[in-house]
N, CA, C and O atoms as a GROMACS GRO file, in nm:
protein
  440
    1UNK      N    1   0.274  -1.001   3.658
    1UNK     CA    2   0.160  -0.939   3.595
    1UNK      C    3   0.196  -0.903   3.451
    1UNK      O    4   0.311  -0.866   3.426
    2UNK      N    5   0.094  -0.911   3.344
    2UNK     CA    6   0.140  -0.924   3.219
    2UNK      C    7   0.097  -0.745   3.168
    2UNK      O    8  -0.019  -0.705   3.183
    3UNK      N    9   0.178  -0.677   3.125
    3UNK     CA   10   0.226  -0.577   3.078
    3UNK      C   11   0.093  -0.584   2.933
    3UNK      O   12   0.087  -0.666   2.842
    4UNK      N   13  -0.025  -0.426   2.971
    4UNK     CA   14  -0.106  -0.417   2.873
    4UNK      C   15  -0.094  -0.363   2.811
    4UNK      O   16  -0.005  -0.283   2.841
    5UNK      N   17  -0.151  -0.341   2.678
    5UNK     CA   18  -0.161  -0.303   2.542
    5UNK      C   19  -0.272  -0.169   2.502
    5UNK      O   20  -0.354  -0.217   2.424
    6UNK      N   21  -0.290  -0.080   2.516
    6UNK     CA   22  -0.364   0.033   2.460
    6UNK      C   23  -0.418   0.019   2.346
    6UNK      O   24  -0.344   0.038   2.250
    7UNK      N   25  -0.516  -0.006   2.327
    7UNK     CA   26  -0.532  -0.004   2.133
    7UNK      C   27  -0.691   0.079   2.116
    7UNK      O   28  -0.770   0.109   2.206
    8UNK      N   29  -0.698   0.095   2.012
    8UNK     CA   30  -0.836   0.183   1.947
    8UNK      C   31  -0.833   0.147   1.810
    8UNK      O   32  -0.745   0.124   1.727
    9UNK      N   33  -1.004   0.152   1.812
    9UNK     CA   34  -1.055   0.087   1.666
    9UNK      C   35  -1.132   0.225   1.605
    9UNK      O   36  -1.176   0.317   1.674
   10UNK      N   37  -1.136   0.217   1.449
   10UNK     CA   38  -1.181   0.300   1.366
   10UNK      C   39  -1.249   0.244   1.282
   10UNK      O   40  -1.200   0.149   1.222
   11UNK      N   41  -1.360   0.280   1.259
   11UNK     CA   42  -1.462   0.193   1.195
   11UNK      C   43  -1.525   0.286   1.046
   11UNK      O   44  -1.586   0.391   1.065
   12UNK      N   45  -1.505   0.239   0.917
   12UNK     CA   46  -1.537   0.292   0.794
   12UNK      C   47  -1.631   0.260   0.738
   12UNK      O   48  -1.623   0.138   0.732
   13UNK      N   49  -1.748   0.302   0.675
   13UNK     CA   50  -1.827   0.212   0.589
   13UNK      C   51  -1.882   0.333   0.416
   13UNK      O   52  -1.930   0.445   0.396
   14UNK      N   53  -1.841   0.233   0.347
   14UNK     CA   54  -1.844   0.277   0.201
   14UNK      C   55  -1.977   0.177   0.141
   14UNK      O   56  -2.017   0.064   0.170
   15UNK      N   57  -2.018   0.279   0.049
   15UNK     CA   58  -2.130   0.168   0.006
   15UNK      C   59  -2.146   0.190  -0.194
   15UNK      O   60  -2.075   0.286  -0.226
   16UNK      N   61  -2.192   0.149  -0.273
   16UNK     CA   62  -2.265   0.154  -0.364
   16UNK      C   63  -2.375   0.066  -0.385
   16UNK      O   64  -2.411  -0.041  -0.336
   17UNK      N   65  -2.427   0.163  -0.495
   17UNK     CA   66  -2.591   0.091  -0.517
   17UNK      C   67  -2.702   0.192  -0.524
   17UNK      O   68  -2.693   0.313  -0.500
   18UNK      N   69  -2.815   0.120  -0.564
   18UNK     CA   70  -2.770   0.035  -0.649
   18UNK      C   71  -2.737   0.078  -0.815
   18UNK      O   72  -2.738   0.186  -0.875
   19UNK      N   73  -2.710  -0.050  -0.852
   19UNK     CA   74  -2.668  -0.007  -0.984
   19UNK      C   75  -2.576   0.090  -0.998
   19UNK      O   76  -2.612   0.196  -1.049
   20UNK      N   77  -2.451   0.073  -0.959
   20UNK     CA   78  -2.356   0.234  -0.912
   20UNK      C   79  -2.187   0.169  -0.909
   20UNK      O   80  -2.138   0.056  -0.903
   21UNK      N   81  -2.145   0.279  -0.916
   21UNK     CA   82  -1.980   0.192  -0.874
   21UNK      C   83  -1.934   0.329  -0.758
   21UNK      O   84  -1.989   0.437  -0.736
   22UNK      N   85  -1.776   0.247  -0.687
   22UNK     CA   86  -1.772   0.354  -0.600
   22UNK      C   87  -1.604   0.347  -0.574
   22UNK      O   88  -1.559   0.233  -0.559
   23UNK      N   89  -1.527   0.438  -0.570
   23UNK     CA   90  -1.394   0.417  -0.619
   23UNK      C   91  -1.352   0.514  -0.491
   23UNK      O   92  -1.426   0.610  -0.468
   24UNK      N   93  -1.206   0.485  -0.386
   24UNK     CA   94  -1.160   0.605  -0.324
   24UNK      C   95  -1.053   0.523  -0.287
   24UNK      O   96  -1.036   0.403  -0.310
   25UNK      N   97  -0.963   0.626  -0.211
   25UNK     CA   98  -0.836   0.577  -0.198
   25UNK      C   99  -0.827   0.590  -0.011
   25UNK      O  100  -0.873   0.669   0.071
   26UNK      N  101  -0.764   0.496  -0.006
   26UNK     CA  102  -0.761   0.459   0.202
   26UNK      C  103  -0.634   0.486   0.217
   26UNK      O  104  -0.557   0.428   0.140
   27UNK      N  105  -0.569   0.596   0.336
   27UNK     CA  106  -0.380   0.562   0.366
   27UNK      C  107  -0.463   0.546   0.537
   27UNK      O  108  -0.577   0.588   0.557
   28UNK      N  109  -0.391   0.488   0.627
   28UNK     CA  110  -0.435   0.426   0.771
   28UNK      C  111  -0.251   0.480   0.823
   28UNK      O  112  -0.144   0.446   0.773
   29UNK      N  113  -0.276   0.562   0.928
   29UNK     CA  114  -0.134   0.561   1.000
   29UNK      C  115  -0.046   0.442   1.062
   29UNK      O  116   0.000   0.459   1.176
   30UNK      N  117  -0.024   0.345   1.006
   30UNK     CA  118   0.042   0.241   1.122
   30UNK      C  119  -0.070   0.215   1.126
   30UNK      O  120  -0.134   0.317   1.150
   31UNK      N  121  -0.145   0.113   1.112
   31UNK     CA  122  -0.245   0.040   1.166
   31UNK      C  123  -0.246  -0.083   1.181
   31UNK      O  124  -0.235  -0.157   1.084
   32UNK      N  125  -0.264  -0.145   1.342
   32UNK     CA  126  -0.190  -0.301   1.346
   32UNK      C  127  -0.234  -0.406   1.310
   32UNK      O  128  -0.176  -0.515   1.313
   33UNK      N  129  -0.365  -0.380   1.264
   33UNK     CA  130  -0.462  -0.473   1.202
   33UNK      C  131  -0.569  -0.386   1.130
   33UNK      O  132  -0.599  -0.267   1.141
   34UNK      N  133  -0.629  -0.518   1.031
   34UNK     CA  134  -0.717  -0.434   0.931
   34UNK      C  135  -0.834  -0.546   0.878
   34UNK      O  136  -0.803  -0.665   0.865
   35UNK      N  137  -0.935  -0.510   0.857
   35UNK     CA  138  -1.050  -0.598   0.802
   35UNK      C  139  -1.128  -0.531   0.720
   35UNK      O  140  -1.173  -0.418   0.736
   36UNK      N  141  -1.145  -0.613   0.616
   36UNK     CA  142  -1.263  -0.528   0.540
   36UNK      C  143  -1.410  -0.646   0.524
   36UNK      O  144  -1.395  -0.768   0.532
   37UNK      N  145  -1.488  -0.608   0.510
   37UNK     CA  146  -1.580  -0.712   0.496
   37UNK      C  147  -1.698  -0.644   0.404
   37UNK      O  148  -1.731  -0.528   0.429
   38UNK      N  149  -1.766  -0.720   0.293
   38UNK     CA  150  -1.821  -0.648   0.225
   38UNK      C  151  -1.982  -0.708   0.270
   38UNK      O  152  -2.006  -0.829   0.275
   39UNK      N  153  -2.061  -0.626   0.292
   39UNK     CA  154  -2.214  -0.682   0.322
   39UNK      C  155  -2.312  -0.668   0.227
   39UNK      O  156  -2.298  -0.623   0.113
   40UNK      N  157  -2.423  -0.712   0.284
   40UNK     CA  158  -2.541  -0.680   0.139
   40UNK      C  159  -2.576  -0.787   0.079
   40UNK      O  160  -2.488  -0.872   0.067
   41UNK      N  161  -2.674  -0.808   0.038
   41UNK     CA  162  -2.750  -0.896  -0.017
   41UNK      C  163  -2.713  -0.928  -0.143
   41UNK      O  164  -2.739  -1.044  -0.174
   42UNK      N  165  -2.656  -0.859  -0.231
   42UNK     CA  166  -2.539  -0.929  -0.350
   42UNK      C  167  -2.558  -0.959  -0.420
   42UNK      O  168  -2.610  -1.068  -0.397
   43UNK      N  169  -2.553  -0.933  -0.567
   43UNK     CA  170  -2.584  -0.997  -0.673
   43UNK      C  171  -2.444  -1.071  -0.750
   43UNK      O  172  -2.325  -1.042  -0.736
   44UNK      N  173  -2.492  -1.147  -0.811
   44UNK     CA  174  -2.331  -1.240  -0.870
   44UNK      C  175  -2.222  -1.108  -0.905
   44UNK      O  176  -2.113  -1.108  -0.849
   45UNK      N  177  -2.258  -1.001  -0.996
   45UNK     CA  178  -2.207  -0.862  -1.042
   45UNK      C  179  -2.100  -0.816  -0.935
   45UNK      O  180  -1.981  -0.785  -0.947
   46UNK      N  181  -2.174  -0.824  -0.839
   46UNK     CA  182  -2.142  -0.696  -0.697
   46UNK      C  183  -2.056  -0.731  -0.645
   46UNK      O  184  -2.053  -0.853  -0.630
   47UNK      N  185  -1.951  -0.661  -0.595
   47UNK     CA  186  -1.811  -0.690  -0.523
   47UNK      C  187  -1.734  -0.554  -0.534
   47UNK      O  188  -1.748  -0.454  -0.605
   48UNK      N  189  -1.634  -0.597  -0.420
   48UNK     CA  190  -1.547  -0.507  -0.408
   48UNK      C  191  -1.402  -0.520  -0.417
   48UNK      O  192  -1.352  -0.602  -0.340
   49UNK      N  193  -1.304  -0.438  -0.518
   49UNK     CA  194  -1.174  -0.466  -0.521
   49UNK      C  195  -1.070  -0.399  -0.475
   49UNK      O  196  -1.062  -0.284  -0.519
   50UNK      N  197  -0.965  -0.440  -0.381
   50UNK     CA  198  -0.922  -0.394  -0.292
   50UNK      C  199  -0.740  -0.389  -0.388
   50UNK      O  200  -0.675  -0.488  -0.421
   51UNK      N  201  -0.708  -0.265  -0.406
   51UNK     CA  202  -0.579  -0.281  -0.503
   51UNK      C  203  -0.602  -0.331  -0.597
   51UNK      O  204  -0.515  -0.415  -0.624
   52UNK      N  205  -0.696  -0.323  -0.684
   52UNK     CA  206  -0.685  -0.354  -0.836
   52UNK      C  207  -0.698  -0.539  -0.834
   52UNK      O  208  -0.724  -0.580  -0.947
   53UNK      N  209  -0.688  -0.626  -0.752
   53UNK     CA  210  -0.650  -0.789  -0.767
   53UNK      C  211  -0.697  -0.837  -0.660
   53UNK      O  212  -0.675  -0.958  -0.663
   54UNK      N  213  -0.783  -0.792  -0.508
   54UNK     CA  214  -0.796  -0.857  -0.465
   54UNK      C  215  -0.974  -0.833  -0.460
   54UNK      O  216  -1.026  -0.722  -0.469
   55UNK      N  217  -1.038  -0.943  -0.447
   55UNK     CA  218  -1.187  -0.946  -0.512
   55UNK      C  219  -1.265  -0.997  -0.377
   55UNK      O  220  -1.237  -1.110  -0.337
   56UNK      N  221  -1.352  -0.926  -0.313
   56UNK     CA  222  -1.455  -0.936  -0.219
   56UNK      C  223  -1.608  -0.962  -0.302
   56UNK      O  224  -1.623  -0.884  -0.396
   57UNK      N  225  -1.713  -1.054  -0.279
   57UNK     CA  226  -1.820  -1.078  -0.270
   57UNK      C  227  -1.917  -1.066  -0.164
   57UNK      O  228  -1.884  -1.109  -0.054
   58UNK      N  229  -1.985  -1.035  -0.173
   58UNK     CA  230  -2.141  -1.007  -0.041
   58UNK      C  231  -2.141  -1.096   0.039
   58UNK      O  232  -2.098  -1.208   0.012
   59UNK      N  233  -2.190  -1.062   0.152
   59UNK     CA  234  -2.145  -1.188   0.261
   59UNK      C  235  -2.261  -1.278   0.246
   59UNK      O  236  -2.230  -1.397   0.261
   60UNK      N  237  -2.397  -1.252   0.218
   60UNK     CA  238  -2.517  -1.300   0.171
   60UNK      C  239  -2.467  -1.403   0.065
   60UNK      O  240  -2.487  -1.522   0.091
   61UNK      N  241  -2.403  -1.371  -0.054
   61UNK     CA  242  -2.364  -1.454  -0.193
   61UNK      C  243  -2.284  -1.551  -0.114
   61UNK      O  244  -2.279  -1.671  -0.142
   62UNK      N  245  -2.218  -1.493  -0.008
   62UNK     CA  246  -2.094  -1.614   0.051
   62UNK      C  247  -2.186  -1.728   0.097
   62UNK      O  248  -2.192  -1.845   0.060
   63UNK      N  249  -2.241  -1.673   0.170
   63UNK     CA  250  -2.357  -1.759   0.272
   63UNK      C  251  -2.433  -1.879   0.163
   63UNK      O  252  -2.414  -2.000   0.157
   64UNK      N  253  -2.516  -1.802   0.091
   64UNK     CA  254  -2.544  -1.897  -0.024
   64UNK      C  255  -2.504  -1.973  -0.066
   64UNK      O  256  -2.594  -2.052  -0.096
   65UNK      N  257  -2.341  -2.032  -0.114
   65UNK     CA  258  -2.261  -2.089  -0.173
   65UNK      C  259  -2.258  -2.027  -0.294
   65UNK      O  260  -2.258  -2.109  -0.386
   66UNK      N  261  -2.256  -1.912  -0.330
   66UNK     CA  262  -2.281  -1.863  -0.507
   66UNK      C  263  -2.130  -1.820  -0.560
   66UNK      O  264  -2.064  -1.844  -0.661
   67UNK      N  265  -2.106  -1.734  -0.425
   67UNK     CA  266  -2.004  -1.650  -0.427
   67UNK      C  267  -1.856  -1.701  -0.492
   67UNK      O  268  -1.811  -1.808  -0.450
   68UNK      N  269  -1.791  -1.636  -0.579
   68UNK     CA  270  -1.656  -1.680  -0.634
   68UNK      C  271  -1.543  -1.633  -0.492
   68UNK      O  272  -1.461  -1.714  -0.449
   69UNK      N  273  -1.552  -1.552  -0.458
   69UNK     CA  274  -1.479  -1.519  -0.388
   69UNK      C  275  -1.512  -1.474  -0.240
   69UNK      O  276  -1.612  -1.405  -0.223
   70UNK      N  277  -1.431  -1.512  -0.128
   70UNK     CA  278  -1.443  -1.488   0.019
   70UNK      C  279  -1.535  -1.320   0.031
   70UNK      O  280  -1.543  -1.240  -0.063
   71UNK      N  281  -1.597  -1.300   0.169
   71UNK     CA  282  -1.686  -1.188   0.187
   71UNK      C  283  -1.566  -1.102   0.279
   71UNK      O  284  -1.611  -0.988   0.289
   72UNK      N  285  -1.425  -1.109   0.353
   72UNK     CA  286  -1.363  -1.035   0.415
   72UNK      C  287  -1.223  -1.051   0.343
   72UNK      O  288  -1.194  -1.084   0.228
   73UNK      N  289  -1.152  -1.020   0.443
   73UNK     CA  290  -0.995  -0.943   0.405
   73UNK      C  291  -0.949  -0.955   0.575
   73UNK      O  292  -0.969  -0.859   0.650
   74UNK      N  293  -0.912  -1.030   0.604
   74UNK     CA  294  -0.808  -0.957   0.714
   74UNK      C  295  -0.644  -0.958   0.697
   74UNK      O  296  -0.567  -1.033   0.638
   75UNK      N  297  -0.624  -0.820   0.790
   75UNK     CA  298  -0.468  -0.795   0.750
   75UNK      C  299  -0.402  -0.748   0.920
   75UNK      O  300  -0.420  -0.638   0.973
   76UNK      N  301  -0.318  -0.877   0.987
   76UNK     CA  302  -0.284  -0.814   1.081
   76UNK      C  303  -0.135  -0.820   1.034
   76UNK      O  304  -0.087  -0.903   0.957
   77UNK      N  305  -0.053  -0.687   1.113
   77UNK     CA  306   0.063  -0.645   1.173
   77UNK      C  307   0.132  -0.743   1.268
   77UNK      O  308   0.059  -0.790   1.356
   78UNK      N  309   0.241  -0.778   1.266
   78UNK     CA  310   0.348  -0.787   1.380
   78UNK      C  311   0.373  -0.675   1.422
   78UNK      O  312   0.361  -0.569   1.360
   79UNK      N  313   0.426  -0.700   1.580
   79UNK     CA  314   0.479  -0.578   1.615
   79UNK      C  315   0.557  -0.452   1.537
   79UNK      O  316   0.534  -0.332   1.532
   80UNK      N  317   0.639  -0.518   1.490
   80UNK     CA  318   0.741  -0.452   1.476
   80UNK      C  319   0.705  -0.375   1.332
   80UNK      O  320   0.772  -0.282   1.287
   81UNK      N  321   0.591  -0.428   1.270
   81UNK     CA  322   0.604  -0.396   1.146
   81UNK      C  323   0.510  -0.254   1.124
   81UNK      O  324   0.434  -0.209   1.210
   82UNK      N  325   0.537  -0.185   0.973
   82UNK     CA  326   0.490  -0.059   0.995
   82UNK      C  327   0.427  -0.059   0.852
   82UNK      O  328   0.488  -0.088   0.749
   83UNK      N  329   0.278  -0.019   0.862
   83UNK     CA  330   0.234  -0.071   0.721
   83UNK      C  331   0.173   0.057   0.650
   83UNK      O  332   0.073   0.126   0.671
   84UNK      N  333   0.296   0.062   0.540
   84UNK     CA  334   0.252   0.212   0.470
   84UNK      C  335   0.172   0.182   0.324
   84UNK      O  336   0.192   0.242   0.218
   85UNK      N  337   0.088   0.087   0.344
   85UNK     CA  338   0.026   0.045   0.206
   85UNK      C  339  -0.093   0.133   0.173
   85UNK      O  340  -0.187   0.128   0.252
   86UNK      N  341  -0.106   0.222   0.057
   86UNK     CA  342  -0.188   0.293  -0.006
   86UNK      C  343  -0.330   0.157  -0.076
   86UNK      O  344  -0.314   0.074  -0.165
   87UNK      N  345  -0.470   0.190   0.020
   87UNK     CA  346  -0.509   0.079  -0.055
   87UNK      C  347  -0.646   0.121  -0.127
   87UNK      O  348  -0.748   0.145  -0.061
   88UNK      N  349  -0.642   0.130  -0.285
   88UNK     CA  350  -0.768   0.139  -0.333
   88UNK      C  351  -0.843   0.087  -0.353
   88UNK      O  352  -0.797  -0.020  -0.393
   89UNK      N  353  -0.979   0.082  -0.356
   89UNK     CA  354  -1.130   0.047  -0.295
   89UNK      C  355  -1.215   0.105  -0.400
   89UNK      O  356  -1.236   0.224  -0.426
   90UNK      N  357  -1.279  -0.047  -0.481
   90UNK     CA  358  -1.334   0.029  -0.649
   90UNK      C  359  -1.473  -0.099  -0.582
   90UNK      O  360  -1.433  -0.213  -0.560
   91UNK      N  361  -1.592  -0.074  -0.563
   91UNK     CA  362  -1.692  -0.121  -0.522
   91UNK      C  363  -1.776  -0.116  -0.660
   91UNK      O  364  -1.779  -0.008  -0.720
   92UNK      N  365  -1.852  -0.239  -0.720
   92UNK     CA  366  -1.907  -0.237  -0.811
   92UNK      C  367  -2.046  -0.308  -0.781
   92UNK      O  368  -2.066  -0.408  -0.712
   93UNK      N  369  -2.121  -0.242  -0.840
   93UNK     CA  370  -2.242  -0.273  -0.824
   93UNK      C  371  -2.334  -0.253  -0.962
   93UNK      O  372  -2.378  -0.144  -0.997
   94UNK      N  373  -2.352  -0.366  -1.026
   94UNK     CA  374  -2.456  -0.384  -1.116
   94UNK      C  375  -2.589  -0.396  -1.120
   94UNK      O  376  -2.664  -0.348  -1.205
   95UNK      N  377  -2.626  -0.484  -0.997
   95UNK     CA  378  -2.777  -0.518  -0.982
   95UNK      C  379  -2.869  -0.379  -0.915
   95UNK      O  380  -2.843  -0.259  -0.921
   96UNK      N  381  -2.953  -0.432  -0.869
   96UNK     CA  382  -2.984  -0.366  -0.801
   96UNK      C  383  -3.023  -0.352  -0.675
   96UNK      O  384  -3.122  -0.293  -0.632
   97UNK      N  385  -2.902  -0.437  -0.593
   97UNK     CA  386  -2.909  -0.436  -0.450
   97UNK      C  387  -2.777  -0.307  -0.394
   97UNK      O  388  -2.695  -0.258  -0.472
   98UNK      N  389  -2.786  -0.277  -0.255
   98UNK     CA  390  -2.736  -0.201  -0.239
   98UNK      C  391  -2.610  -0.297  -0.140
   98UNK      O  392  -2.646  -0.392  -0.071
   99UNK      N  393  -2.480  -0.260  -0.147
   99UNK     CA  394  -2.408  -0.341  -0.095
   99UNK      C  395  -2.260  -0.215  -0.033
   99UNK      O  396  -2.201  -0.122  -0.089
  100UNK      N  397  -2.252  -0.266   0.078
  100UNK     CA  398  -2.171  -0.182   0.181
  100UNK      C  399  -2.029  -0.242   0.234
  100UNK      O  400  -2.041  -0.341   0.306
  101UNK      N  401  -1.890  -0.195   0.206
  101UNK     CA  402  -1.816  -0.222   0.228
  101UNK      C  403  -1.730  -0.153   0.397
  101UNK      O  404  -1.704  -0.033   0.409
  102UNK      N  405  -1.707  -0.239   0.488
  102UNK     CA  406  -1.739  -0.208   0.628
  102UNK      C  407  -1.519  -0.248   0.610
  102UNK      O  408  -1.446  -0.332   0.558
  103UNK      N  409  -1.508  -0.144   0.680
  103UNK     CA  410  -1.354  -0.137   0.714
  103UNK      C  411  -1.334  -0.081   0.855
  103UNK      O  412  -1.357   0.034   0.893
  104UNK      N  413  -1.288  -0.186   0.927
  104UNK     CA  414  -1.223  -0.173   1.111
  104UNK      C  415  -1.061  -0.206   1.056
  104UNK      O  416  -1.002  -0.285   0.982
  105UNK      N  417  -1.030  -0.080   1.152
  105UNK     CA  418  -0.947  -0.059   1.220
  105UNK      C  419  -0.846  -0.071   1.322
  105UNK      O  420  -0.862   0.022   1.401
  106UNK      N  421  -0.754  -0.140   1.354
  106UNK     CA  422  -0.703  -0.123   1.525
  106UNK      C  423  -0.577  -0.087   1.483
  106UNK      O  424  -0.517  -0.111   1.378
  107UNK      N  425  -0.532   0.007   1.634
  107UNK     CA  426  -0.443   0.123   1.605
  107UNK      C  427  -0.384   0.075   1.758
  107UNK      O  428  -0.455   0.051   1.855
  108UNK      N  429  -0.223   0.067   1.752
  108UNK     CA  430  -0.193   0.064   1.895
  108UNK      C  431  -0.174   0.181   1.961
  108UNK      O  432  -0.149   0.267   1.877
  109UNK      N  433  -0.173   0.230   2.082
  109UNK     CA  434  -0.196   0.334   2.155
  109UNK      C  435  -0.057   0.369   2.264
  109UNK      O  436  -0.043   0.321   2.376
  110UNK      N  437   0.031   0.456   2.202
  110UNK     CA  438   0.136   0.487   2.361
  110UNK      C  439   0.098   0.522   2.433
  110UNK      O  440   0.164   0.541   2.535
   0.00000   0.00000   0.00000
């Protein structure tokens, strides 16, 4: 019999808009996986940057083909590994759609 795993999810959602910017800082205890996904209907402007360099677009703009850049982020853990990364979250919004940046969580459980 295969030996189970405990885990729990935490679910975030940040938004700007419209016409707005939105800046905060994320620390996650050990967290064994991570996703961010940015939603919203999107204007070319609108996106979200994750550490200063990494660049999210609306999942709508993705869908479209408009988008310069992917609508998620995923970040999983190996076991063993322990992830103390401080990650800042600068959401920009020019147009005037409103656009929401959605961050899950999974956390393993003793």
């Amino acid at each position: 019999m295969e030996k189970t795993q405990n885990i729990r999810y935490e679910f975030y959602s940040y938004e700007a808009g419209p016409t707005g910017t939105f800046n905060t800082t994320l620390v996650f205890e050990n967290p064994a996986s991570l996703k961010f996904v940015l939603c919203g209907n999107g204007g070319l402007g609108d996106e979200a940057i994750i550490n200063n360099i990494y660049r999210l677009n609306a999942l709508n703009t993705f869908i479209s083909g408009v988008a310069k850049n992917p609508y998620e982020l995923v970040l999983n853990n190996n076991l063993n590994e322990v992830d103390k990364t401080v990650y800042t979250i600068r959401i920009n919004n020019p147009t005037i759609n409103t656009i929401i940046l959605k961050v899950i969580v999974k956390y393993l459980v003793k």
